[in-house]
N, CA, C and O atoms as a GROMACS GRO file, in nm:
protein
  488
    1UNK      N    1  -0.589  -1.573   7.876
    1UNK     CA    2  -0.518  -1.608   7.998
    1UNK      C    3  -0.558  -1.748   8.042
    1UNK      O    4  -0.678  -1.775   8.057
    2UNK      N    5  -0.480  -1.822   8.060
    2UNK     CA    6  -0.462  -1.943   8.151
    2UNK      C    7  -0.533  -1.973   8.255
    2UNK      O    8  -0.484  -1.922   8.356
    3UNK      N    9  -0.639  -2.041   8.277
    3UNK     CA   10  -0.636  -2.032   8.383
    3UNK      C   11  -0.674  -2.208   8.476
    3UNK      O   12  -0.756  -2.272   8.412
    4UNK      N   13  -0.642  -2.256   8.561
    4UNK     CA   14  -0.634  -2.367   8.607
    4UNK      C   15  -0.761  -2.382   8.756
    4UNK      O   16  -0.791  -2.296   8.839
    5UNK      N   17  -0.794  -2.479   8.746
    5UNK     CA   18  -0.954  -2.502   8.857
    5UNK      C   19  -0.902  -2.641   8.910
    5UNK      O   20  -0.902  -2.736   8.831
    6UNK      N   21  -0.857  -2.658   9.037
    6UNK     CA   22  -0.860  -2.814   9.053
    6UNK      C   23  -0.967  -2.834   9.144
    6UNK      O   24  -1.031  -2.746   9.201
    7UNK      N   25  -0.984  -2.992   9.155
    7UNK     CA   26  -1.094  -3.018   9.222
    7UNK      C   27  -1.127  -3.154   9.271
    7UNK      O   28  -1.133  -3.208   9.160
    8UNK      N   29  -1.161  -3.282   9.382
    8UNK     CA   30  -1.151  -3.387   9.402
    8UNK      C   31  -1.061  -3.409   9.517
    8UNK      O   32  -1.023  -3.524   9.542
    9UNK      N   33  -1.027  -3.318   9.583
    9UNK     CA   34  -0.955  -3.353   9.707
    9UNK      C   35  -1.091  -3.373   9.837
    9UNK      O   36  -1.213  -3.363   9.826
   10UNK      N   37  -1.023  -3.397   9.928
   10UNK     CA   38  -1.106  -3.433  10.034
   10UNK      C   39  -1.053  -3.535  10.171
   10UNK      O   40  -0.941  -3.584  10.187
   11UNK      N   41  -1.143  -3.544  10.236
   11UNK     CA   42  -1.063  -3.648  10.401
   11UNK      C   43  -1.108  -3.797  10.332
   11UNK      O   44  -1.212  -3.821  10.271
   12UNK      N   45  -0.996  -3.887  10.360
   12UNK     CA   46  -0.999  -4.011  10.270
   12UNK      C   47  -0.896  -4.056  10.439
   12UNK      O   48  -0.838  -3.979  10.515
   13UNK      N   49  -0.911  -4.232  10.446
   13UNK     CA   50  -0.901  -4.279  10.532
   13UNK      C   51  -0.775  -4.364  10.478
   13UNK      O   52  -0.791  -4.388  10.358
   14UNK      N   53  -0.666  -4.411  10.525
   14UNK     CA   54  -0.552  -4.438  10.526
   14UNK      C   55  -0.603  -4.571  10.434
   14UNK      O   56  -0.694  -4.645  10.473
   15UNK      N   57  -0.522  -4.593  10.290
   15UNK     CA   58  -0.539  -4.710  10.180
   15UNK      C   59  -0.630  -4.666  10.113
   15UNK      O   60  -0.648  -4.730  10.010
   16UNK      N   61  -0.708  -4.565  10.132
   16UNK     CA   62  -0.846  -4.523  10.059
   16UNK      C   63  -0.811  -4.433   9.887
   16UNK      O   64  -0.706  -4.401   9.831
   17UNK      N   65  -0.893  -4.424   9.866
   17UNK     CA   66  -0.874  -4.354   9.721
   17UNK      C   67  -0.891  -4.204   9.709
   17UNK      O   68  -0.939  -4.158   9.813
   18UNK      N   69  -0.866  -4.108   9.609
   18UNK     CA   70  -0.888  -4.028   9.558
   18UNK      C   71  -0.888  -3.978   9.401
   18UNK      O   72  -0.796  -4.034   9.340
   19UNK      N   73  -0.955  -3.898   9.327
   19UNK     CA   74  -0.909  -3.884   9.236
   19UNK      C   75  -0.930  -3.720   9.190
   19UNK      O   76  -1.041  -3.668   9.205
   20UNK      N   77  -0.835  -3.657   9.144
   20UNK     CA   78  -0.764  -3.503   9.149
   20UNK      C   79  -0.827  -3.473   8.991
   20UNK      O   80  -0.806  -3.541   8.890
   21UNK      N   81  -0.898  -3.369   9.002
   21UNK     CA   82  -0.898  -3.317   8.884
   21UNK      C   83  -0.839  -3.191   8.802
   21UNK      O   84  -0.869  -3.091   8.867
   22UNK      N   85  -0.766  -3.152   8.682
   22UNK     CA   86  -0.776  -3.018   8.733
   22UNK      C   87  -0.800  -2.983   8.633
   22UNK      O   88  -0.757  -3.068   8.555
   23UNK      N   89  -0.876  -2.849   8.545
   23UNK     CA   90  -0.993  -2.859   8.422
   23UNK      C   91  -0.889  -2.715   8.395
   23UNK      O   92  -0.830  -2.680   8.497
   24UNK      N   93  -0.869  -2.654   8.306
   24UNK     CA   94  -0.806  -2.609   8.191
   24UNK      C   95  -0.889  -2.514   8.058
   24UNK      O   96  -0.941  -2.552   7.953
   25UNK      N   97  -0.874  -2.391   8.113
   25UNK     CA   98  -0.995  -2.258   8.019
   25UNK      C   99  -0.848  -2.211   7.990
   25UNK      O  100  -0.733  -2.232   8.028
   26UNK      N  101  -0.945  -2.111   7.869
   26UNK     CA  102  -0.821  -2.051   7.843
   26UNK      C  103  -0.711  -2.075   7.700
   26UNK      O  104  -0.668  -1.989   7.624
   27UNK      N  105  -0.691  -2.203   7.701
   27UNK     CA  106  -0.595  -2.282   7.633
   27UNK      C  107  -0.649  -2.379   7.616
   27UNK      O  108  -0.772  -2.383   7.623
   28UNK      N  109  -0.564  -2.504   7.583
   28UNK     CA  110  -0.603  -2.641   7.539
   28UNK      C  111  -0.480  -2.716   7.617
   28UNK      O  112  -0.375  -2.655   7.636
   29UNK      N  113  -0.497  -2.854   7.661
   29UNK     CA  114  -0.396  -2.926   7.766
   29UNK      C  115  -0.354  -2.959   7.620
   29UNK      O  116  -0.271  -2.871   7.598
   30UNK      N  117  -0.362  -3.033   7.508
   30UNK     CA  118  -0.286  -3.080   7.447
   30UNK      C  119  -0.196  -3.066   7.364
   30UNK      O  120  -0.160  -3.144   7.276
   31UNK      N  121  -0.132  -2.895   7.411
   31UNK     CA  122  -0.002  -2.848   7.372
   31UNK      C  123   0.079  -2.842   7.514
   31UNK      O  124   0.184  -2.779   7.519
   32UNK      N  125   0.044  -2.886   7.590
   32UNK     CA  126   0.088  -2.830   7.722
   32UNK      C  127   0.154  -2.945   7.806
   32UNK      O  128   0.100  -3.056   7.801
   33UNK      N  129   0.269  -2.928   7.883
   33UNK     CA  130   0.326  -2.998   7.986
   33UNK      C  131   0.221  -2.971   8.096
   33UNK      O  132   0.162  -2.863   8.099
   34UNK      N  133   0.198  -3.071   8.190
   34UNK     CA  134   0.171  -3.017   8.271
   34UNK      C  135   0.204  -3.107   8.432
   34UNK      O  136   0.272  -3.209   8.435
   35UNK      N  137   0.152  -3.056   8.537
   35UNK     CA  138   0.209  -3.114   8.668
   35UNK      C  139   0.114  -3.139   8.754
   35UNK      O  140  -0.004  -3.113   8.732
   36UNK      N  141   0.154  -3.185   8.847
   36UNK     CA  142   0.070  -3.201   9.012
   36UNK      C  143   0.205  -3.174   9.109
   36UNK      O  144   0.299  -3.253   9.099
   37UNK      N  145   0.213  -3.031   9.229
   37UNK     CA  146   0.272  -3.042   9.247
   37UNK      C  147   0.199  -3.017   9.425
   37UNK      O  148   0.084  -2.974   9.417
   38UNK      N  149   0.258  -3.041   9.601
   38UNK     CA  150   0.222  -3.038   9.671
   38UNK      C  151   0.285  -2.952   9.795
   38UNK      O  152   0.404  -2.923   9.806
   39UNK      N  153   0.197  -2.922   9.872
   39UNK     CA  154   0.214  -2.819   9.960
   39UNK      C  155   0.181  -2.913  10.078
   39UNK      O  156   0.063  -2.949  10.072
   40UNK      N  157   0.260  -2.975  10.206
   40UNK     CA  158   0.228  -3.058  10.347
   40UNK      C  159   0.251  -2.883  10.396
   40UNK      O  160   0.320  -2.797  10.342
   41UNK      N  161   0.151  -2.873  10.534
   41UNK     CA  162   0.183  -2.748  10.683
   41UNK      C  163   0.330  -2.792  10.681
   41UNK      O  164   0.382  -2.904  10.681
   42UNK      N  165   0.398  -2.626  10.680
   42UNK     CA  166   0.550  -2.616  10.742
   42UNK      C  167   0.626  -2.644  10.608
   42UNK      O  168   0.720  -2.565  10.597
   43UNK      N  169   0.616  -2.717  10.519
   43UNK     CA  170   0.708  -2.768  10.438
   43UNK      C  171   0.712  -2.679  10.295
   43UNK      O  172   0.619  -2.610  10.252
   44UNK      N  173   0.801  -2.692  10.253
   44UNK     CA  174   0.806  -2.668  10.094
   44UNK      C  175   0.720  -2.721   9.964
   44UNK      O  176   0.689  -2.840   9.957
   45UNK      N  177   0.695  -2.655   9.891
   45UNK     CA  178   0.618  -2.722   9.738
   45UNK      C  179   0.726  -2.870   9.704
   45UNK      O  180   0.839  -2.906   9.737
   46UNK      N  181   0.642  -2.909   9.642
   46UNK     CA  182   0.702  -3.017   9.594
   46UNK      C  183   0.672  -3.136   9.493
   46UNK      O  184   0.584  -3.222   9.501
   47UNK      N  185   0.748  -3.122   9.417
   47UNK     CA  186   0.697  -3.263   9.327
   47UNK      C  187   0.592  -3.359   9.296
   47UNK      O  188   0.638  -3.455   9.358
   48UNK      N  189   0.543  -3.378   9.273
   48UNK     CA  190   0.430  -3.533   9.222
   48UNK      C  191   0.445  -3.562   9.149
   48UNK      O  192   0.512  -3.664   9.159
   49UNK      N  193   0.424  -3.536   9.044
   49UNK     CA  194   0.398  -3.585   8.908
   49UNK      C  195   0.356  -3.503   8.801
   49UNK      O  196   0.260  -3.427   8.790
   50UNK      N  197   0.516  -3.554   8.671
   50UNK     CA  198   0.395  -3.431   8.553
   50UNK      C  199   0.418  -3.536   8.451
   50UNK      O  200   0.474  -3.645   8.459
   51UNK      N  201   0.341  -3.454   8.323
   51UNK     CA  202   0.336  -3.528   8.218
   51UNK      C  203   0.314  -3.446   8.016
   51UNK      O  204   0.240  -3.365   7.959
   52UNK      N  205   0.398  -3.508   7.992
   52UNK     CA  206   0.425  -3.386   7.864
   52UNK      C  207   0.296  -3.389   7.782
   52UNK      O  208   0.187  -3.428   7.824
   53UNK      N  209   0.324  -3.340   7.659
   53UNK     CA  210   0.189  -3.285   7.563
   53UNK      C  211   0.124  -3.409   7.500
   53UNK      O  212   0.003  -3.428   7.489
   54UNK      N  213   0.219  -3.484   7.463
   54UNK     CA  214   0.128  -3.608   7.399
   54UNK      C  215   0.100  -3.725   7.543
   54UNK      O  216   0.035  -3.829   7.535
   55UNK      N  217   0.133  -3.701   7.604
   55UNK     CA  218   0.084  -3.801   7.746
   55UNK      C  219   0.151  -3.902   7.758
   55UNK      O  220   0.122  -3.966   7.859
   56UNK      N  221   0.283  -3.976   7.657
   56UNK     CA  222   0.411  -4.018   7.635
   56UNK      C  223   0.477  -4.042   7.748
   56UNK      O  224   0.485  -4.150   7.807
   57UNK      N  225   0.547  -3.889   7.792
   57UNK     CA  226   0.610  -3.948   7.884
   57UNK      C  227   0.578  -3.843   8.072
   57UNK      O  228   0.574  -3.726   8.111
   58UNK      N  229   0.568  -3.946   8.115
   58UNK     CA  230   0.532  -3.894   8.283
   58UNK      C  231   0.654  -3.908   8.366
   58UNK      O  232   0.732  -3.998   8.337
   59UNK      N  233   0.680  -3.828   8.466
   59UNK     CA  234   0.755  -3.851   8.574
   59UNK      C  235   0.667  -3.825   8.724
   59UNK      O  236   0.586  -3.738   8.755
   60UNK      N  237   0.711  -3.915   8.781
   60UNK     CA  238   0.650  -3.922   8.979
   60UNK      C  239   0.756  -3.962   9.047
   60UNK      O  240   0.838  -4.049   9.022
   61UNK      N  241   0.737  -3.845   9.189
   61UNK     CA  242   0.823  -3.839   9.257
   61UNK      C  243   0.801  -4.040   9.324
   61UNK      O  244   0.713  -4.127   9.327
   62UNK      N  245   0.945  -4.023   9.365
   62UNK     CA  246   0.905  -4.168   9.442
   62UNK      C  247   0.866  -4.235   9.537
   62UNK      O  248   0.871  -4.355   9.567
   63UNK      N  249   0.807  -4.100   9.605
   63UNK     CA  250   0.748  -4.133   9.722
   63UNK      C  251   0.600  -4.183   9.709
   63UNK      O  252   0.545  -4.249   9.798
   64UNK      N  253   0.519  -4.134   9.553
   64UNK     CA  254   0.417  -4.160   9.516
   64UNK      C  255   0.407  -4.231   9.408
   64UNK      O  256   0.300  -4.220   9.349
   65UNK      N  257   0.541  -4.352   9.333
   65UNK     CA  258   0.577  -4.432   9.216
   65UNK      C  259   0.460  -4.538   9.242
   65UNK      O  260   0.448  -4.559   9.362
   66UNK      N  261   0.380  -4.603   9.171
   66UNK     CA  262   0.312  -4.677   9.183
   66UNK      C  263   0.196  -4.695   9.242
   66UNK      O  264   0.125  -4.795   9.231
   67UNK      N  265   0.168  -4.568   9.324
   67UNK     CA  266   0.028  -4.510   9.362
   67UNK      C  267  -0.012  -4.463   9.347
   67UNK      O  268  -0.118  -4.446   9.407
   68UNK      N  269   0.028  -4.388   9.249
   68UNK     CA  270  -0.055  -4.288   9.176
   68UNK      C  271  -0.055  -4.262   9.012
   68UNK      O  272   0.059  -4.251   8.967
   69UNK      N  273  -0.117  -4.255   8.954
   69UNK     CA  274  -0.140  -4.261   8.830
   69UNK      C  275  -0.223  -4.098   8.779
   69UNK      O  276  -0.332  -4.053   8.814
   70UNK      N  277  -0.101  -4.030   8.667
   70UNK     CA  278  -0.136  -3.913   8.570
   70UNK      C  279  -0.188  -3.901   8.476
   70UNK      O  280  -0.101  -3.947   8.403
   71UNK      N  281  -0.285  -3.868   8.396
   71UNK     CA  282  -0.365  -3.848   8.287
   71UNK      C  283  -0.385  -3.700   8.228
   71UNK      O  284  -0.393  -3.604   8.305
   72UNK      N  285  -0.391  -3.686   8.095
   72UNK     CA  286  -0.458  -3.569   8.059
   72UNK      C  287  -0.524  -3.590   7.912
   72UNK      O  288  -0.464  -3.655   7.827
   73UNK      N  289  -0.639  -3.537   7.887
   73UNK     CA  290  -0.701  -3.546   7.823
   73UNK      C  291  -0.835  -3.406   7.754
   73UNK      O  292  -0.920  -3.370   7.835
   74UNK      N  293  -0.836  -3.355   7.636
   74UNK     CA  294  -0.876  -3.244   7.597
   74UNK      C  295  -0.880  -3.132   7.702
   74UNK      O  296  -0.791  -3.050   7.682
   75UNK      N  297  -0.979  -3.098   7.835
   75UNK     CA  298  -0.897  -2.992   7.845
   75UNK      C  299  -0.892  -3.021   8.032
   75UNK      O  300  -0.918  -2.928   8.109
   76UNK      N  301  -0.861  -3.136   8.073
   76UNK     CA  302  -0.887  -3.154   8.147
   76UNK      C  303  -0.749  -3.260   8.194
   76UNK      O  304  -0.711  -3.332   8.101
   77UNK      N  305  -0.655  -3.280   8.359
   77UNK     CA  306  -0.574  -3.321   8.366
   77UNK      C  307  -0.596  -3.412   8.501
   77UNK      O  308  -0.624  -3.345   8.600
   78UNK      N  309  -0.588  -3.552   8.520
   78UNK     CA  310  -0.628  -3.606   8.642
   78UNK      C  311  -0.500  -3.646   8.671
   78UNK      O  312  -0.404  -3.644   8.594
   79UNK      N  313  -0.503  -3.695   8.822
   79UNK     CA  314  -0.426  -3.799   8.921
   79UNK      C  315  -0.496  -3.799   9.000
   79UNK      O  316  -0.545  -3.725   9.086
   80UNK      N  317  -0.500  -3.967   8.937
   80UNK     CA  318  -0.565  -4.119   9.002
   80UNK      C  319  -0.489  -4.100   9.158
   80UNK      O  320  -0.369  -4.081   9.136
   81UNK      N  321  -0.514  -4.099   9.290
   81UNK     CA  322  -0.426  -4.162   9.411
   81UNK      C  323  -0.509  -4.277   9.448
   81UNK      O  324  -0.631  -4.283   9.466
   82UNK      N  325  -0.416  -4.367   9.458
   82UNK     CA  326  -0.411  -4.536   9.556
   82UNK      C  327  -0.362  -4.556   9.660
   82UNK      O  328  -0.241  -4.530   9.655
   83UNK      N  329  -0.401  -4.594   9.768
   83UNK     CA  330  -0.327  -4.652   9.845
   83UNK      C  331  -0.254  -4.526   9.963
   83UNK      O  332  -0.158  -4.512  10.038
   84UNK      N  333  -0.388  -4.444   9.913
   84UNK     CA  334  -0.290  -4.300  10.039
   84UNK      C  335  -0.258  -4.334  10.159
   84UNK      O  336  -0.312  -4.422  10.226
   85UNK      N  337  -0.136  -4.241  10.203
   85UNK     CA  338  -0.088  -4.253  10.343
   85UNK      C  339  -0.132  -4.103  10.418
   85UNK      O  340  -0.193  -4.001  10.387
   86UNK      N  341  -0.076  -4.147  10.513
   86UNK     CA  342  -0.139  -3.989  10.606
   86UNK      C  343  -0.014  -3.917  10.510
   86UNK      O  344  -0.063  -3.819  10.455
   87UNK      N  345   0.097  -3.931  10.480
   87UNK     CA  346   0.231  -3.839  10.454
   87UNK      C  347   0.209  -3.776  10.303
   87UNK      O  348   0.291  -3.699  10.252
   88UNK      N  349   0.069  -3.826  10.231
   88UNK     CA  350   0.036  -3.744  10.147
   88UNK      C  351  -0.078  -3.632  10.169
   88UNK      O  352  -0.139  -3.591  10.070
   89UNK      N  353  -0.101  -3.592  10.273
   89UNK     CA  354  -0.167  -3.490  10.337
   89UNK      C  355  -0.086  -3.390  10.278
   89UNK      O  356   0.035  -3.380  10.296
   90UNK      N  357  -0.165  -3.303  10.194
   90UNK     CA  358  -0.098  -3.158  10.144
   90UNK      C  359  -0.227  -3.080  10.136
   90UNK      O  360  -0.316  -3.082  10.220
   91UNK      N  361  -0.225  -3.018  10.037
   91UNK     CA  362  -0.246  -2.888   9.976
   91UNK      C  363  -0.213  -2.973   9.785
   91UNK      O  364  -0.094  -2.998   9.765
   92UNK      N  365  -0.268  -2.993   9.718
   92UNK     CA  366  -0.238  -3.033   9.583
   92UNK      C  367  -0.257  -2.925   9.459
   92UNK      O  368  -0.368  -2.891   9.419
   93UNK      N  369  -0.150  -2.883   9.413
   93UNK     CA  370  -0.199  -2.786   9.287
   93UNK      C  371  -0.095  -2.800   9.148
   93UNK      O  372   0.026  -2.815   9.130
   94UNK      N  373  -0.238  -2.783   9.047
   94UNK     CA  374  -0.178  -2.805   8.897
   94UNK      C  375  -0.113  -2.715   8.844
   94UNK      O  376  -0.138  -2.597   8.867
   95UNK      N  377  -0.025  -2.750   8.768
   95UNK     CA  378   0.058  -2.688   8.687
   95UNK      C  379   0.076  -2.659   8.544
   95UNK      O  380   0.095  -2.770   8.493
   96UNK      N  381   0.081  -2.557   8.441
   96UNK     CA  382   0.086  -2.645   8.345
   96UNK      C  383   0.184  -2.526   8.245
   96UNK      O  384   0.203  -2.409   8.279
   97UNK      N  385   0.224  -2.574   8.149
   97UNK     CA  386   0.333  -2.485   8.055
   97UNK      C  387   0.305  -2.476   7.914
   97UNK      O  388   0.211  -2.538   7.864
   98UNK      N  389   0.393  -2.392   7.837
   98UNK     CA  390   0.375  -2.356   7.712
   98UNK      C  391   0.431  -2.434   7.597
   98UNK      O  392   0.386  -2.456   7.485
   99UNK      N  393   0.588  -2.485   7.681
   99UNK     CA  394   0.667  -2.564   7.603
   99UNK      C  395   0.666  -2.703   7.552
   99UNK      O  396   0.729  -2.758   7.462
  100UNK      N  397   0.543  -2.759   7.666
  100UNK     CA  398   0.515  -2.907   7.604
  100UNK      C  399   0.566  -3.045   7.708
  100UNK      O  400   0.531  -3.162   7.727
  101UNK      N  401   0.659  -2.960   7.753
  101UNK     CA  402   0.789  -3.081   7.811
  101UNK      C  403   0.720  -3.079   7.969
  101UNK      O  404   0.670  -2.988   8.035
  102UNK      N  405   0.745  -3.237   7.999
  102UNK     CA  406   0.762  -3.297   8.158
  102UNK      C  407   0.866  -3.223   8.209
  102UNK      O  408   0.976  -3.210   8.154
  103UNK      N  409   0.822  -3.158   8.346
  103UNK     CA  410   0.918  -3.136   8.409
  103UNK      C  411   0.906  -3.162   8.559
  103UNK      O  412   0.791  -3.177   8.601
  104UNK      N  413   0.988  -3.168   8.631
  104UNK     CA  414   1.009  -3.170   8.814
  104UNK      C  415   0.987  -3.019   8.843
  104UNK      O  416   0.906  -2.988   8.931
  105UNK      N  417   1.038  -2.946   8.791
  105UNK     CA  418   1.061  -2.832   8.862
  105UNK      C  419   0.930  -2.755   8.883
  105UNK      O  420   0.825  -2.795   8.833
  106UNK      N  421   0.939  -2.654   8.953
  106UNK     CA  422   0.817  -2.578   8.973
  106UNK      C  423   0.854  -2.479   8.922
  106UNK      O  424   0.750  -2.424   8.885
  107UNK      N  425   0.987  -2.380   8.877
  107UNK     CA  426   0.997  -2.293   8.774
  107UNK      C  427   0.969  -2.310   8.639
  107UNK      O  428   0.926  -2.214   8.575
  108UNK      N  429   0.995  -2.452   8.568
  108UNK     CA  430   0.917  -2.457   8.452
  108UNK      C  431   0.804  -2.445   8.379
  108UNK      O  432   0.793  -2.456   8.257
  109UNK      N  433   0.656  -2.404   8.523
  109UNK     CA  434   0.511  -2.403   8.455
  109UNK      C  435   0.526  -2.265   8.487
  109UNK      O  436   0.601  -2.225   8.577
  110UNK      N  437   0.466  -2.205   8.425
  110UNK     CA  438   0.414  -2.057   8.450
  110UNK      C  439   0.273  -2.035   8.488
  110UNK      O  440   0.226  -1.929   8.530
  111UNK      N  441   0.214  -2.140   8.471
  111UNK     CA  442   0.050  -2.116   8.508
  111UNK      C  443   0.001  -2.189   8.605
  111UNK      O  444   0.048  -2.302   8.598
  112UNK      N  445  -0.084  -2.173   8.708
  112UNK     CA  446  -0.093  -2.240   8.904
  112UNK      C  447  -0.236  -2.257   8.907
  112UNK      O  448  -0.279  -2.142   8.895
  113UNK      N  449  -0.327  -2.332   8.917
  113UNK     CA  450  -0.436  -2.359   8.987
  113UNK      C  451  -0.384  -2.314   9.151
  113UNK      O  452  -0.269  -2.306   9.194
  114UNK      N  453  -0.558  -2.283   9.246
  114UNK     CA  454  -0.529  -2.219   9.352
  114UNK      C  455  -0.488  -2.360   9.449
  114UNK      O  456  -0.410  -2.355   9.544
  115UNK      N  457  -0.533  -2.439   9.419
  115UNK     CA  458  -0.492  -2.591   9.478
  115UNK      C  459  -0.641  -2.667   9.575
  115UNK      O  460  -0.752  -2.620   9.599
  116UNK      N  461  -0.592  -2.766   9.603
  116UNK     CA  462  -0.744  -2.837   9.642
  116UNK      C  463  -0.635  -2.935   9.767
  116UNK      O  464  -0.526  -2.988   9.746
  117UNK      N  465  -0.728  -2.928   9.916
  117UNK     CA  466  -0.665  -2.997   9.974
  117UNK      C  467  -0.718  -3.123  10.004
  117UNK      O  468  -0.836  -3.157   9.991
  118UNK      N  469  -0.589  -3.218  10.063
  118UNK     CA  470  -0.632  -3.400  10.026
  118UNK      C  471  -0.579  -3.428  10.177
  118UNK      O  472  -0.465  -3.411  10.219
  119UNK      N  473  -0.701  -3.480  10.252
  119UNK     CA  474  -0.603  -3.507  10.435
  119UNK      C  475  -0.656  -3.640  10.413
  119UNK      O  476  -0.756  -3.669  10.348
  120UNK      N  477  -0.556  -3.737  10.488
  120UNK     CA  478  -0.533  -3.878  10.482
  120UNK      C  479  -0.510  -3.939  10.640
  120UNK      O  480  -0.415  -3.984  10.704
  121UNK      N  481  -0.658  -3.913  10.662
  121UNK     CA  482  -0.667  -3.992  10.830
  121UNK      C  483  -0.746  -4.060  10.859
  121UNK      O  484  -0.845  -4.046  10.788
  122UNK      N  485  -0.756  -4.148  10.948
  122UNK     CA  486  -0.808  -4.201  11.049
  122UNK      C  487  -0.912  -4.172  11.162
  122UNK      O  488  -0.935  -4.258  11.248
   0.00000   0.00000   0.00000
């Protein structure tokens, strides 16, 4: 069984850094798609960023294009954040799949880390 651990969130001050880990038992990341996807209070899951099996090709939502940077590597999957705003205040959790492929969606992973939260204040 699958199972996903993230870890590296925390209170970070508006432009400040973070960096997201999320570590991978179970399986191996380098057959695996996998994601970062986010939870803000009140709102819906949503998008960040995933990235397929050979690490090729990534997609990020565009609210986070250029501030954030995806990695994965043996069994372990990061995102780099730069330049946070308060409006990336969530709840952050990994994703990851069987098939290999980048995806947006949140029906495409079948497997959920419990998530790690990231507040961005002042």
């Amino acid at each position: 069984q699958v199972q996903l651990v993230e870890s590296g969130g925390g209170l970070v001050e508006p432009g400040g850094s973070l960096r997201l880990s999320c570590v991978v038992s179970g399986s191996t990341v380098s057959n695996s798609g996998m994601a970062w996807f986010r939870q803000a209070p009140g709102k819906e899951r949503e998008f960040v960023s995933s990235i397929n099996w050979n690490g090729l090709i990534t997609y990020y939502a565009s609210s986070v294009k250029g501030r954030f940077t995806i990695s994965k590597a043996n069994t372990k999957m990061c995102l780099q954040m730069n330049s946070l705003k308060p409006e990336d205040t969530a709840v952050y959790y990994c994703a990851a799949n069987a098939n290999g492929f980048a995806s947006t969606r949140s029906p495409d992973f079948g497997s959920w880390g419990q998530g790690t939260q990231v507040t961005v204040s002042s």
